[in-house]
C-alpha positions in Angstrom: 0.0 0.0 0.0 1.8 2.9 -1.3 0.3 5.8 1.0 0.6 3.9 4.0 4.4 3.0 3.3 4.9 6.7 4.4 4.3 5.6 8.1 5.5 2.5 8.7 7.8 2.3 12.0 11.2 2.4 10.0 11.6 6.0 10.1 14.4 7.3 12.2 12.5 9.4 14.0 9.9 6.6 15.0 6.9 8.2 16.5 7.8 10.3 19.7 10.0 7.6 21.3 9.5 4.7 19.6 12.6 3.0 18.2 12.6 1.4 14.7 11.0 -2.1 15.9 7.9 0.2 16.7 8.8 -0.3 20.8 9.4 2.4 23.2 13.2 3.5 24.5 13.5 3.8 27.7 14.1 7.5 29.2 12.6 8.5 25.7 10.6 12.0 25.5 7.6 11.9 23.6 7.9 13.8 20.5 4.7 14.1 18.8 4.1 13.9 14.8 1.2 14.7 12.8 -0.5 13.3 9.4 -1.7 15.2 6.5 -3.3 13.9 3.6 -3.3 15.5 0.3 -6.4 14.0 -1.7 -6.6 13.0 -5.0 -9.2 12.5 -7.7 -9.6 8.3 -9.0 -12.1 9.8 -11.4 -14.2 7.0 -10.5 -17.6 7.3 -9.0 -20.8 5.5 -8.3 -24.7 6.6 -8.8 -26.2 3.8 -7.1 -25.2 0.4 -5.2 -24.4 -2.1 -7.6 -21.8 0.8 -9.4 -20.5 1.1 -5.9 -19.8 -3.3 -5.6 -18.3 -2.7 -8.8 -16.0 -0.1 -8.5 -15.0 -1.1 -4.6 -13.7 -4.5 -6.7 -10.8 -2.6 -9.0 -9.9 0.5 -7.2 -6.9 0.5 -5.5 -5.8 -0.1 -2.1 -5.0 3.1 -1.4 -8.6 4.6 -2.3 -9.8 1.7 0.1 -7.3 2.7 2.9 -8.4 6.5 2.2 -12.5 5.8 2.4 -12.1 3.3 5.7 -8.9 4.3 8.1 -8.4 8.5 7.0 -12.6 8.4 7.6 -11.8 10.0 11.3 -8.7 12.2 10.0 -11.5 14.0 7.5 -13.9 15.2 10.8 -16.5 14.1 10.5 -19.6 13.2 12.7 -19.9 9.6 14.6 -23.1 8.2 13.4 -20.8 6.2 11.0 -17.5 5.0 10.7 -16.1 5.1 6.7 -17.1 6.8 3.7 -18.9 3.9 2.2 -21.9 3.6 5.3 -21.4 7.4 5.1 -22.5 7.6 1.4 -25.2 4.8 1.5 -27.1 6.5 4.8 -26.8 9.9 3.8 -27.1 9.2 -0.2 -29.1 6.1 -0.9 -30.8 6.5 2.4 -30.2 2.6 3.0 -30.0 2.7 6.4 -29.6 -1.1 6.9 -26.9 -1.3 4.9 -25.1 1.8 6.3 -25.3 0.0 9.7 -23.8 -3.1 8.4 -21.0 -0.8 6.8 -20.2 0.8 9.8 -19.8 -2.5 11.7 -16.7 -3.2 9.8 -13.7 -2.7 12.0 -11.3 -1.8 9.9 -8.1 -2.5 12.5 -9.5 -6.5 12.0 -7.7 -6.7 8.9 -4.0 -7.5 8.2 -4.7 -6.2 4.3 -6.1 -4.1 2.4 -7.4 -6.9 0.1 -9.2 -8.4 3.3 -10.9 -5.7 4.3 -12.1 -5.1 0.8 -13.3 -8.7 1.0 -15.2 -8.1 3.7 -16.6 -4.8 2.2 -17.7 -6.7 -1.1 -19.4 -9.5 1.1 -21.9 -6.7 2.7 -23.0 -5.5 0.0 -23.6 -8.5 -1.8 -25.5 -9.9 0.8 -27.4 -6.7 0.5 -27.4 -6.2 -3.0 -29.2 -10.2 -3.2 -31.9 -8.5 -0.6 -32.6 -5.5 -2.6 -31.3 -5.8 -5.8 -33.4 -2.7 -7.0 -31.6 0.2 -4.7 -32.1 4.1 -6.0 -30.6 6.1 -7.8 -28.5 9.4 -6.1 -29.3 12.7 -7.5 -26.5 14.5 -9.7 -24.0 15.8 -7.2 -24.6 13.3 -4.6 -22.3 10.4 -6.2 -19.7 8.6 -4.7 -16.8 10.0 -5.9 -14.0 7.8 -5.1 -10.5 9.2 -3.9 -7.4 8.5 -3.0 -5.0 10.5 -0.5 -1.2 11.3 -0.5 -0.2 11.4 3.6 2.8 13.2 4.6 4.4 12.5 8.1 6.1 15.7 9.6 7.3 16.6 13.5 5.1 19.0 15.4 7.8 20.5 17.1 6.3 19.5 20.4 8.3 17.3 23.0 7.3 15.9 26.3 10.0 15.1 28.7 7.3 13.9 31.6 3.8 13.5 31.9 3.0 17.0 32.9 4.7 18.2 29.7 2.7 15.4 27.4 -0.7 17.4 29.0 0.3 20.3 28.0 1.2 19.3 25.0 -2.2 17.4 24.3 -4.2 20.1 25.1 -3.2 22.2 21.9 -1.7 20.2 19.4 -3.1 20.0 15.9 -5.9 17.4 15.6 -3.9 15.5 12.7 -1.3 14.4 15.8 -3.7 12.8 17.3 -5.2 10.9 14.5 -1.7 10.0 13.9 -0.4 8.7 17.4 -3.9 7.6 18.0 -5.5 5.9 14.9 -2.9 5.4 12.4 -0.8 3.9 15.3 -3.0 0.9 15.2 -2.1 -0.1 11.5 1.7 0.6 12.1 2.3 -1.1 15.3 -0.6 -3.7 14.8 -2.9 -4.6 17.6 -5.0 -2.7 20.3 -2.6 -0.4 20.6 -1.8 3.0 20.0 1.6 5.1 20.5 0.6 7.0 23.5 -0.3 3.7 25.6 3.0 2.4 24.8 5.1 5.5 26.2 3.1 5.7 29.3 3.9 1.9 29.7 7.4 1.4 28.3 8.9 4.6 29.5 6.8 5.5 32.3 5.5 2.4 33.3 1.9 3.5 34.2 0.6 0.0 33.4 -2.8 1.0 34.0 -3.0 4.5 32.4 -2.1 2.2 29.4 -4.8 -0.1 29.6 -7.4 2.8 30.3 -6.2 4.7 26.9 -6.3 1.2 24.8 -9.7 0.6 26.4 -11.1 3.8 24.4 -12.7 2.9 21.5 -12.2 4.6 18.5 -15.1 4.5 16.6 -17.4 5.9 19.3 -15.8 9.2 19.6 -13.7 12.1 16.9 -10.5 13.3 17.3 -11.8 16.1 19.4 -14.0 13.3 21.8 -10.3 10.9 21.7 -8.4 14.1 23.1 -11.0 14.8 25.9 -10.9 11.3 26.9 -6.6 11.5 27.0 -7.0 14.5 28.8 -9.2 13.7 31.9 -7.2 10.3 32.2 -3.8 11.8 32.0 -5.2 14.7 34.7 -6.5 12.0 37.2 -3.1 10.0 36.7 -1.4 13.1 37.4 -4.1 14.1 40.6 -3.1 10.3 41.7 0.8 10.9 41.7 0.7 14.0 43.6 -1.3 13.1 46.1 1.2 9.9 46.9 4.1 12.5 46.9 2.1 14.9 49.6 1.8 11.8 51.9 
């Protein structure tokens, strides 16, 4: 997958900490990095259903990737969870099927190829319900795209936990998708890149477990950072009251 080849854990830098292998260095700061995606035109698109199963078949991976993992990067609301149970709730007003869609967990998948599998299965099974699904209006295609993402260093480094607050509080929205989200198809797993530095460098065991145990498809980026924020606050609440006693 070409796009996604720009954040795989080889890079020098790693991702605020983490060494090549993906793992947290001991003693390592956190030094946060964000994703942007510069989108791009397939000049495919889709009226109804059945042009939808047959374009999802020879698009590339990348469009796939772009329309299911970058759905949360893009801001939009929760009542789905990719583009494609976007498009066929808000478009072909097939709520059923948008449901389905939105059941997909993307982070289930070791490829690309599977999770388009999976995709192609829904709507099959749908498509041998209802064969006879509407038409959109003009305008109200599915216009399928594909997206160039560029890694790059906030700037931003957190030497403790007070600092990583801080730090959390104001950074751009696109570092959190990043250390957050896009964490979960570098490093594989449950797991994201801020769980792994407040256990492998900080050893808050835990505050790990609490951050892994947020799911991401029930809240934006702006609803992930609010739940980082109040548990990093009560972690920090928790340390200082052992140091007054």
């Amino acid at each position: 997958m070409e796009d996604s080849e720009r954040t795989n854990p080889e890079r020098p830098d790693g991702s605020g900490g983490l060494g090549s292998a993906g793992k947290c260095l001991p003693g390592k700061p956190f030094a946060f990095n964000q994703c942007t995606s510069i989108i791009r035109s397939t000049g495919k698109k889709a009226r109804n259903l059945k042009e939808l199963r047959n374009l999802v078949t020879v698009v590339t991976t990348e469009s796939i990737f772009h329309h299911t993992y970058q759905y949360f990067l893009k801001g939009h609301m929760l009542e789905y969870t990719n583009d494609f149970a976007h498009w066929a709730g808000a478009n072909l007003e097939e709520s059923a099927l948008a449901e389905q869609l939105a059941n997909i967990d993307p982070y289930a998948f070791n490829e690309i190829e599977e999770l388009r599998t999976e995709i192609l299965r829904v709507l099959d099974n749908y498509l041998a319900m209802c064969p006879e699904t509407r038409k959109v209006f003009v305008g109200d295609e599915f216009y399928f795209s594909e997206a160039v993402t560029m890694i790059c260093p906030v700037g931003v480094v957190a030497r403790n936990i007070a600092e990583f607050l801080m730090a959390l509080k104001y950074i751009d929205s696109g570092a959190i998708y990043y250390h957050f989200y896009e964490a979960r198809t570098r490093l594989g797993g449950n797991t994201d890149d801020f769980s792994k530095w407040f256990e492998d460098v900080h050893n808050k065991s835990e505050l790990a477990e609490q951050i892994r145990s947020i799911d991401p498809f029930m809240h934006n980026i702006e609803g992930i950072r609010d739940n980082l924020t109040t548990l990093i606050e009560d972690e920090l609440r928790r340390d200082m009251e052992v140091v007054r006693l």
